[in-house]
C-alpha positions in Angstrom: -4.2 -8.7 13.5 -1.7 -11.3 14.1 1.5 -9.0 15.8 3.8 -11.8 15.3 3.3 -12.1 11.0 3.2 -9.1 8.7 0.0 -8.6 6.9 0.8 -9.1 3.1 -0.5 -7.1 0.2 0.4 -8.7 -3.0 0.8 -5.7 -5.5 -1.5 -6.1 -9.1 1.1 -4.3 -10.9 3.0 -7.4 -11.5 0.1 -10.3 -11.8 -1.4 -10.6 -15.4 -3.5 -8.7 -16.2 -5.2 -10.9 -19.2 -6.8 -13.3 -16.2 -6.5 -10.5 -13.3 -10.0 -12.5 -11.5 -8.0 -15.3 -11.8 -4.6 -13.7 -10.5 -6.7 -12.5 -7.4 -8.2 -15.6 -6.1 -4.9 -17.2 -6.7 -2.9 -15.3 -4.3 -5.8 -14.8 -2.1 -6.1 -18.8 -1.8 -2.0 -18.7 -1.4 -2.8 -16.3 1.6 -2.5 -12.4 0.8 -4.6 -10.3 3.7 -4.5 -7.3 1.1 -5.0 -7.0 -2.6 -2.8 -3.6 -3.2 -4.1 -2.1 -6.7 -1.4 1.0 -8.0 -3.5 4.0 -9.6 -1.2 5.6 -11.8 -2.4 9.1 -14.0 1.0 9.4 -16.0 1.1 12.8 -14.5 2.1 12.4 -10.7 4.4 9.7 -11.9 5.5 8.7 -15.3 3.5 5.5 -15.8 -0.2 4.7 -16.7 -2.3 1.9 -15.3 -6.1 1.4 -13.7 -8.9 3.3 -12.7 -11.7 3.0 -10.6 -13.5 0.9 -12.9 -11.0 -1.7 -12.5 -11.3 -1.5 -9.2 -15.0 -2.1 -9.1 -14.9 -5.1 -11.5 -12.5 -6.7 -9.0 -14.3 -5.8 -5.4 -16.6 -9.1 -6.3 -13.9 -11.5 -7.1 -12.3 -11.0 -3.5 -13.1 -10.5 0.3 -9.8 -9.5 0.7 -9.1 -6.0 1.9 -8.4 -3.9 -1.2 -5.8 -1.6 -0.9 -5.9 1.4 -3.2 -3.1 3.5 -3.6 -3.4 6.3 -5.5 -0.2 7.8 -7.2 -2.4 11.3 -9.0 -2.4 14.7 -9.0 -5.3 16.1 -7.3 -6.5 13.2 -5.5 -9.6 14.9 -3.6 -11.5 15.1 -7.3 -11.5 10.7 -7.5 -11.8 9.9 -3.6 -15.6 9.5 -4.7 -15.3 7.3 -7.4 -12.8 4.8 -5.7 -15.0 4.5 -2.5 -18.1 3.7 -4.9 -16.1 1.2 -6.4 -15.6 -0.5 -3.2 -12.2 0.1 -1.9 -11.4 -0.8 1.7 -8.2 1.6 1.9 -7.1 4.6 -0.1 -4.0 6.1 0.3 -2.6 9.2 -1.0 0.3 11.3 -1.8 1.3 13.9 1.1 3.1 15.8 -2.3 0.3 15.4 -4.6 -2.7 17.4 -3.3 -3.2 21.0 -1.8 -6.0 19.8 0.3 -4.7 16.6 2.2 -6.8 17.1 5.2 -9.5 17.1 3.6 -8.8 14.9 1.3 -8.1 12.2 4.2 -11.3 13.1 6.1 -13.6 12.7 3.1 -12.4 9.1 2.7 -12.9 8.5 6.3 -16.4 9.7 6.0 -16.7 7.8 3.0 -16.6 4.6 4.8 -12.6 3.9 4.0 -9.5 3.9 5.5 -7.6 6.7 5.0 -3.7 6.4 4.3 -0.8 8.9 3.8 2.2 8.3 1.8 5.5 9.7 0.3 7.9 9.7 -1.9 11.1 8.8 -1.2 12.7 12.3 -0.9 10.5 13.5 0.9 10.4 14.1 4.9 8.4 12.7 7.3 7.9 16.3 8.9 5.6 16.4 5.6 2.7 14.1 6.9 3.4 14.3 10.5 0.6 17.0 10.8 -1.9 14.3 9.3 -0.8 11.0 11.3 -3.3 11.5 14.3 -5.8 11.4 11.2 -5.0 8.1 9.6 -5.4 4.4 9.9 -2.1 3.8 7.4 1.1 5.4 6.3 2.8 3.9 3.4 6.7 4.1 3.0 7.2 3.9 -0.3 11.2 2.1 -0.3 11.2 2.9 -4.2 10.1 5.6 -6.8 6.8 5.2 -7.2 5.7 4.6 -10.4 7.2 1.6 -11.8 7.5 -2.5 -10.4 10.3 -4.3 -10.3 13.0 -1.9 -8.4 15.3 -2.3 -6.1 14.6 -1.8 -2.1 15.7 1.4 -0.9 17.4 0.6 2.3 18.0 4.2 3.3 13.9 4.7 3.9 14.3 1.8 6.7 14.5 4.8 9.0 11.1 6.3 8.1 10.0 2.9 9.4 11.2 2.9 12.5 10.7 6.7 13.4 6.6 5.8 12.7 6.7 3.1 14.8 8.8 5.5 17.8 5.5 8.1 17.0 2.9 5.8 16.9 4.1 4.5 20.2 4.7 7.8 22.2 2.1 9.8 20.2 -0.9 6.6 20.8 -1.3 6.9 17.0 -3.5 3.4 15.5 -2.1 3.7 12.5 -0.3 0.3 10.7 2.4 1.0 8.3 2.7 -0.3 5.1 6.2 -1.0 2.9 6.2 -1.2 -0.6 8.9 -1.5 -3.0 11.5 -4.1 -3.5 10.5 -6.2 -0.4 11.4 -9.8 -1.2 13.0 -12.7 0.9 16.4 -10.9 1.3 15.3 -7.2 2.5 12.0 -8.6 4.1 14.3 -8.5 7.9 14.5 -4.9 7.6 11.0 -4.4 7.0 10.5 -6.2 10.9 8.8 -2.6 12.5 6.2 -2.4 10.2 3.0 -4.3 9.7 2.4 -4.8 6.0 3.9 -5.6 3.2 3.4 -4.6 0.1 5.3 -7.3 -3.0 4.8 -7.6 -6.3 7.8 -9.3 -8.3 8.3 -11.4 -5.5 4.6 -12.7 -5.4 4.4 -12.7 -8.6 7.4 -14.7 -10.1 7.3 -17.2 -7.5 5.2 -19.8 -6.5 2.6 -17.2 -5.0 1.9 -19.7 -1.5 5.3 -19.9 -0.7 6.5 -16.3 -1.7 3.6 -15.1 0.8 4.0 -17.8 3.7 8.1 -16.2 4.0 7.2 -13.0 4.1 4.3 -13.1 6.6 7.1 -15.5 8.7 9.7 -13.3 8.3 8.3 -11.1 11.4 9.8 -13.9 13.8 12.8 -14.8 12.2 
C-alpha cells in the first residue's frame, strides 16, 4: 500500500443498481482499490439492501478487493455464505453479535479479512479487546444505515486514538472511514488509510471524485 494516498472504497449504496456490473468496472477503471458493498437486514439498522447473492454475482465483474460490511444482527450465522460468495473483507458490528471473537476468527479461517466496527455512540473500549485480532477497523462517521449523510466530525477522534494503538500496541490493522467523506471533510480523514464514499463517487465524475480523495493524504 501506497502510505502517501488513501486507499478508496467507493460504496454501492449509491451507484445504480439497474447496471451495478456496469457501475463496478466504471469506478474500478476511474481507480477505486475497494468495492465497499453495505449488507443491511432492516433489523440491526432500519434499511434493507443486498445479500450474499449479490455479492457473488459481482465477485466476477471485478479484481478489486471487495469490501463487505455487514450491518445484521447475528452476524456469525452468514460469515459462511459471504466468504462462499467471494468476499475479500467482512466487517462486522462490535454491538451486533454475542460472539465477536469468534465471529472474527471464523472469517480469518475462512480465508478473509476480518474487520470490526461501531456505531457512532459507541466506545472504542468496545472493540479494543478484538484489535490484536483484526486486519481492519471501520469508523463509521455516520449512522449506519442510510447514504447520503453528513460527516460526523466528532468520531475524527476514534481515528486518531487507532492509529496512537496501532502504533504503540504493533497492531497491522488499516482503518477504514465511512460516511460523509467527500472533498471538504476528506483533510480530517488524513490518519486513516481508507476511505469509504458513496455520494461523492457517485454524483461526480467517478475519476476525478476518486483521484482527490486518494490525493488528499498529501495535501
Amino acid at each position: 500500500m501506497d502510505n502517501n494516498q488513501f486507499l478508496v472504497a467507493p460504496s454501492i449504496l449509491s451507484a445504480d443498481f439497474s447496471k451495478l456490473a456496469e457501475e463496478i468496472k466504471a469506478v474500478e477503471s476511474a481507480g477505486a482499490d475497494w468495492i465497499h458493498v453495505d449488507v443491511m437486514d432492516g433489523h440491526f439498522v432500519p434499511n434493507l439492501t443486498i445479500g450474499a447473492p449479490v455479492v457473488s454475482s459481482l465477485r466476477p465483474v471485478t479484481k478489486a478487493v471487495l469490501d463487505v460490511h455487514l450491518m445484521i444482527d447475528h452476524p456469525e450465522k452468514y460469515v459462511d455464505d459471504f466468504l462462499a460468495a467471494g468476499s475479500d473483507y467482512i466487517t462486522i458490528h462490535v454491538e451486533s453479535s454475542l460472539k465477536v471473537k469468534e465471529t472474527l476468527i471464523a472469517i480469518k479461517d475462512g480465508g478473509a479479512k476480518a474487520g470490526i466496527t461501531l456505531k457512532p455512540r459507541t466506545t472504542l473500549d468496545e472493540i479494543k479487546p478484538f484489535l490484536e485480532l483484526v486486519d481492519l477497523v471501520l469508523v463509521m462517521t455516520v449512522e449506519p444505515g442510510f447514504g447520503g449523510q453528513s460527516f460526523m466530525t466528532e468520531q475524527v477522534e476514534k481515528i486518531k486514538t487507532l492509529k496512537k494503538w496501532r502504533e504503540e500496541q504493533g497492531y497491522s490493522y488499516l482503518i477504514e472511514v465511512d460516511g460523509g467523506v467527500n472533498a471538504d471533510t476528506v483533510s480530517q480523514c488524513v490518519d486513516a488509510d481508507v476511505l469509504v464514499a458513496g455520494s461523492y463517487v457517485f454524483k461526480n465524475d467517478y475519476t476525478q471524485a476518486i483521484k482527490t480523495l486518494k490525493e488528499a493524504k498529501n495535501v
